[in-house]
N, C-alpha and C positions, 0 to 999 in steps of 0.2 A: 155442110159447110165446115167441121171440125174435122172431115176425114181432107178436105181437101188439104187447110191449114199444114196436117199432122204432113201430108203427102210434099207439100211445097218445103218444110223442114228439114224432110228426110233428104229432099233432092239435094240443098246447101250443104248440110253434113259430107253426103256421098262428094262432093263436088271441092269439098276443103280436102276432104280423106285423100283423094284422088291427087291434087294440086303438093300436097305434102310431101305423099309418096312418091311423085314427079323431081321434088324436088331435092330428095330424099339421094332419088337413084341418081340426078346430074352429080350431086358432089362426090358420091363414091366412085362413079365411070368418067369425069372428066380430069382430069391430068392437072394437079392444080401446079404451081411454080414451087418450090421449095426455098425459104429464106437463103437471102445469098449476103456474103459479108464482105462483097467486091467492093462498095462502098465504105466500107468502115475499115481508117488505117490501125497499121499497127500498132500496140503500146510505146511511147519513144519511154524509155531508159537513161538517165543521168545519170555518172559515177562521180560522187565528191569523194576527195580524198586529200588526206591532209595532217597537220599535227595540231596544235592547241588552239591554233586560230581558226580551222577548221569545224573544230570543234564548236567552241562560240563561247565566250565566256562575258556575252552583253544579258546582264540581268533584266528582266524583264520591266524591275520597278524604272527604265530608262527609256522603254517604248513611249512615255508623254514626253520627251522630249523632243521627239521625232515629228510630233504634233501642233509644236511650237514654231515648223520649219516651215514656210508654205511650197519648199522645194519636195518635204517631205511627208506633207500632211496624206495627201491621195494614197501612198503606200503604206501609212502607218493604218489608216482607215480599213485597211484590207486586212493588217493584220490581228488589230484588237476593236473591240465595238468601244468608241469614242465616245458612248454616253453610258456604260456600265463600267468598261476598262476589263471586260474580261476579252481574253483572247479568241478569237474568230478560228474555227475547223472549216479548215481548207477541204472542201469535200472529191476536190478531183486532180488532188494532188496526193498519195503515198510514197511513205518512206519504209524503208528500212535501215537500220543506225545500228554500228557494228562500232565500241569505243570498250573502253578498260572494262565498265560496270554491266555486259554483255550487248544481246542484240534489244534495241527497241524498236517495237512497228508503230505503226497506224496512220489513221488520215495527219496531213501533213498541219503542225499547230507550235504553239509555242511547248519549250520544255526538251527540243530535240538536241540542245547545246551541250556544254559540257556537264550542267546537271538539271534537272526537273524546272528550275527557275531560271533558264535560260536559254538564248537563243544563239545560233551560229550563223554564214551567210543562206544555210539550207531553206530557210524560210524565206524570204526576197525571193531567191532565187528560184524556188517553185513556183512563187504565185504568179514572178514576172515571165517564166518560162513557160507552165501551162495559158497563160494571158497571150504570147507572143506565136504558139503554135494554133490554139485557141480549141485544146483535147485535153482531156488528162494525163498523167504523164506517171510514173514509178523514180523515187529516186533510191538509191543506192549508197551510203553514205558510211564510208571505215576511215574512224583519226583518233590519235591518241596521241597525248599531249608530251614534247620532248621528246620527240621521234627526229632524225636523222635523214638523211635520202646518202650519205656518203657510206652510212653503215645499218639501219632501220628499214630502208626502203630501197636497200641497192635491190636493183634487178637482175636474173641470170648473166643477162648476155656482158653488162657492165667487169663481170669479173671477179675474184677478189678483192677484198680492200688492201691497198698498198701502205706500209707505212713511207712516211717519207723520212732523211736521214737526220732532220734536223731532231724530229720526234724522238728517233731512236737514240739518238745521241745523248737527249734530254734521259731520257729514263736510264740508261746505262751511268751517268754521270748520278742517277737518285739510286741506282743499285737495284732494281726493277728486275722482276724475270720477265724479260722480254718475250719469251715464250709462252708462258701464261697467259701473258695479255693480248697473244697474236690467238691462241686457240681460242680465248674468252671471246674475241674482234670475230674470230672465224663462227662461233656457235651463233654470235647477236647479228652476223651479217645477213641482209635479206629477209628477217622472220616477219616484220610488216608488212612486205611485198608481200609476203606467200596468205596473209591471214587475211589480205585485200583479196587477191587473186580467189582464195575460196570460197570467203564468204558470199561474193558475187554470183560465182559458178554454185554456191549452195540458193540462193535467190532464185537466178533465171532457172534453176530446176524444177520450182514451184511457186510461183510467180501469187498463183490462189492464195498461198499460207500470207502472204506480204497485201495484194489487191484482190479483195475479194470479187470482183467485177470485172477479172481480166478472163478475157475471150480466146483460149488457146488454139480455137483455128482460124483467129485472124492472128494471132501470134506476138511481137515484140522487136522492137529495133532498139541496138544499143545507137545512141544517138549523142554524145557526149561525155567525156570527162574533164571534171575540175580541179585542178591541180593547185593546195594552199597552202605553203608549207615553206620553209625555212630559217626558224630564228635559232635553231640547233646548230645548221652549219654556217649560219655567219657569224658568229660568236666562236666557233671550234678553231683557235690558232694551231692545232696539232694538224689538224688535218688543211688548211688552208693558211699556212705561214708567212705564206707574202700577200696576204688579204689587201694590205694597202698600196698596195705597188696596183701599177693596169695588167690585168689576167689573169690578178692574183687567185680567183673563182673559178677560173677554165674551170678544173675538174668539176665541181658541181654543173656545168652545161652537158659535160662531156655523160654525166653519171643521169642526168634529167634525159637525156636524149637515149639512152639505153632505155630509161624507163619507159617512154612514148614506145620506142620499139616494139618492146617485151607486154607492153601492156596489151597493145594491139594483135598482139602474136596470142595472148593467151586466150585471149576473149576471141578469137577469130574475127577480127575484125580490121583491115587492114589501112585504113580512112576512117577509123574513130576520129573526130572530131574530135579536139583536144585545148583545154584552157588554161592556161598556166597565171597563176594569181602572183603576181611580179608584188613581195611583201612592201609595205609600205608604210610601215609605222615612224608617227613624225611628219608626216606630207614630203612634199616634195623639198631636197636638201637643200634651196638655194632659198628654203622660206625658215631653217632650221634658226634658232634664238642662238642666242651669244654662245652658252652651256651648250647647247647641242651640236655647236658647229666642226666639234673635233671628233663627230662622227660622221660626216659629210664624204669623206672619200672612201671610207669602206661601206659605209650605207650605198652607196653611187656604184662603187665596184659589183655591189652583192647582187644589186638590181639588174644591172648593166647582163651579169652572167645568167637570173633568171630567165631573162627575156630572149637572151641571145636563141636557143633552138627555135624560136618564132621565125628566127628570119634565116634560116636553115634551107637550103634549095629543098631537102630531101620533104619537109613541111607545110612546102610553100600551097595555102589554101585552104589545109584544115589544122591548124595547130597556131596559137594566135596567142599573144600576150594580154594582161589585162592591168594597168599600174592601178592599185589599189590604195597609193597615195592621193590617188586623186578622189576618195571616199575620206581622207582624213578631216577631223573637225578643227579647223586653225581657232575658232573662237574658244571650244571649248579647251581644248589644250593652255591658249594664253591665259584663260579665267584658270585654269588649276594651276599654271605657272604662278599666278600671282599669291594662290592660296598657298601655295607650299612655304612662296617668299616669307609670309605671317605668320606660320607656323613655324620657319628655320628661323625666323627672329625671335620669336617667343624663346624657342627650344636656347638659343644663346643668351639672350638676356637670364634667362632663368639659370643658368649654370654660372654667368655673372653675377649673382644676384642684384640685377637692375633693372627687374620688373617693374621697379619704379615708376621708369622712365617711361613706362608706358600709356601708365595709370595717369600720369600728370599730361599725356599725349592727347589722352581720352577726356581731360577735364578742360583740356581749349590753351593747355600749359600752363593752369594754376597750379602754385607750389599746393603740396601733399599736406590734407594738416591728422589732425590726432583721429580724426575718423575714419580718414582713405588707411590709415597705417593700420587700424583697428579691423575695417574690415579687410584689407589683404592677410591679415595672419589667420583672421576665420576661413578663409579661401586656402589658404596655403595646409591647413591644417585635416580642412575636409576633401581637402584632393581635388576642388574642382576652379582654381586658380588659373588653369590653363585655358579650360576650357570659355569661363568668364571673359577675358580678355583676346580669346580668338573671335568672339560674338562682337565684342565693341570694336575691333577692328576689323571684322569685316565689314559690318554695319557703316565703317567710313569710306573701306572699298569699293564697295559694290554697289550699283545700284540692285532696286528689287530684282528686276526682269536677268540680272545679270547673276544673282543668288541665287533665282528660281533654274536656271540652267547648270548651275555647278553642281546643285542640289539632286537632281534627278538625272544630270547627262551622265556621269562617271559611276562605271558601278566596279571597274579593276584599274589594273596598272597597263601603262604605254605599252608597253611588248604583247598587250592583248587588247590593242587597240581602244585602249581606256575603258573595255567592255561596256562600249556604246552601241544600244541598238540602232542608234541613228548612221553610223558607220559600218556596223557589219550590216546593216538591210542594202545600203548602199551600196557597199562591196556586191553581196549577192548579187542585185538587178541587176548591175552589170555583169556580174560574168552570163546570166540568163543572155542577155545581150551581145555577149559577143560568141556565144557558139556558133561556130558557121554551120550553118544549114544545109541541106542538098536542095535543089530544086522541086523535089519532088513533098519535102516537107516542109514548103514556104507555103503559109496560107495564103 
């Protein structure tokens, strides 16, 4: 009976040995398929490029303000976690950041702005562009602040820079070596085009060092550029002297439309999709305050010429405007309008010495007696008199919820768009938004 057992054992054995080695020989002689990456497209590519607004200079401590917004709340939730407040890593979004302080990489997150505690529109704008393709994506990102497009970022084809004669005439009348200042114009012309132009072409050469995770024989499409830039030349009366007159701008159109060219030309790319960030600080001019209103027709002019290569026959499809006014924050703005008011009134009364008048403002308009005067001289003495009397007049200003926003919305000045991240995230989505697409890249 145990030899049969041993005999029926043996036969199982033999019978798996057999079945193995069967199976053994099908995978080495049948022809299996070889992974194919027909299905998986290629990396798409964004180029931001820009000067100080580009950059970002919306401090992060202004991300909960954005929280506060229920227009804005969905977008901020993306980019900070709303119950610790540390900022969220975009894991299938990378950048590479090419600014004054050299290159910085990584997964795309807060810190990419103009320094470590701030953000620029690169952040929206990746999360809303990889969301809208619904891939990962590489961005590409060269600005540095107080940069030019008439002289910074001219392009080959655009030319020399020309002076015009009214310039000339000015510096010959101050005694100027005109020549000097034409080889100086000659050396600074074009050098931020060219350090865009390579950094890019130093990227797409190793695409690995920037995305670890990118697939080089599915490859890459440059799929976009963002164009943010001009508080250099609307402010440059040398270079654009009849700013306020109509076409007083032509040449910044004329000098932007060389760039589209040249940009396209260098990157071989002849249908680059192209975004141009039409500036927009202030909102839109017909909502500008009393104070602001006597910058309404050069502000209007400057836009007017931004936008203009949008509707260029030669453009017509992939080169598109984007008004970035329509991201500005009208409430926060009139809440810091009001706060300067109380701080320009302190600052005059005090030069008056009629700080007085404030203090008896604060007490409901009971005359000052030997206490109020007692303690202003310990204020006045310890230096923080100012600051005392800006509290109790806000405090009559403001509601809470209206404090709470002054407080954490502004973290710069208006020409950098109060470095609100609730306005430059905005800025971004939209331009995510308005890159036009090919059909082939619409999900």
């Amino acid at each position: 009976m145990h030899q049969n057992l041993n005999r029926s054992t043996d036969r199982k054995l033999v019978r798996h040995l057999l079945v193995g080695l069967w199976l053994i020989l099908i995978f080495i002689l049948v022809p299996w398929p070889t992974p194919s990456f027909a299905d998986e497209p290629p990396l798409k590519v964004f180029i931001l490029v820009g000067q100080s607004n580009m950059q970002g200079h919306a401090d992060v401590k202004t991300l909960p303000h954005m929280a506060m917004s229920p227009e804005h709340a969905e977008l901020c939730a993306k980019i900070m976690d709303m119950e610790t407040g540390e900022p969220n890593v975009i894991d299938d979004v990378w950048i590479s950041y090419l600014s004054s302080n050299g290159e910085k990489t990584g997964p795309l997150t807060t810190g990419f702005g103009a320094n470590e505690k701030k953000i620029g529109p690169e952040l929206a704008f990746g999360i809303s562009m990889s969301e809208r393709l619904k891939q990962p994506i590489l961005i590409i990102k060269t600005a540095w602040g107080g940069k030019s497009i008439n002289t910074d970022f001219r392009s080959p084809s655009a030319g020399p820079y020309e002076f015009n004669e009214q310039t000339l005439a000015q510096y010959r009348k101050q005694n100027k070596d005109i020549d000097k200042i034409r080889q100086e114009k000659e050396a600074a012309t074009g050098q931020f085009y060219k350090k865009t132009i390579e950094h890019i072409q130093s990227v797409l050469a190793d695409i690995k060092r920037v995305y670890p995770d990118y697939n080089p024989k599915v490859g890459y499409q440059l799929s976009g550029v963002v164009w943010f830039q001009g508080w250099n030349d609307m402010v440059d009366r040398g270079t654009y002297p009849k700013r306020d007159t109509n076409g007083g701008y032509d040449a910044y159109s004329d000098v932007l439309s060389h760039f589209i060219r040249d940009i396209r030309k260098d990157l071989n790319a002849p249908n680059l999709p192209f975004v141009i960030g039409v500036l927009g600080v202030g909102g839109p001019v017909d909502k500008y305050t009393e104070k602001e209103k006597r910058y309404q027709k050069v502000h209007q002019n400057f836009r007017d010429a931004m936008a203009a290569p949008a509707s260029n026959p030669e453009f017509q499809g992939n080169v598109v405007a984007v008004k970035t006014e329509e991201a500005w924050d009208l409430e926060l703005a009139a809440l810091i309008e009001r706060d300067d008011e109380i701080r320009n009134r302190i600052k005059r009364l005090k030069k008056e010495d009629r700080l007085n008048e404030i203090i008896q403002e604060l007490k409901g308009g009971e005359a000052l007696n030997d206490e109020d005067r007692e303690m202003m001289a310990k204020l006045k003495k310890e230096g923080k008199i100012d600051k005392v009397l800006l509290q109790g007049l806000r405090a009559r200003s403001f509601t809470p919820d209206e404090f709470a926003i002054l407080e954490i919305g502004k973290s710069n000045a208006a020409y950098h768009y109060l470095g609100s991240a609730k306005i430059l995230s905005g800025i971004g989505a939209a331009f995510a938004e308005a890159v036009p697409l090919n059909k082939e890249e619409r999900p």
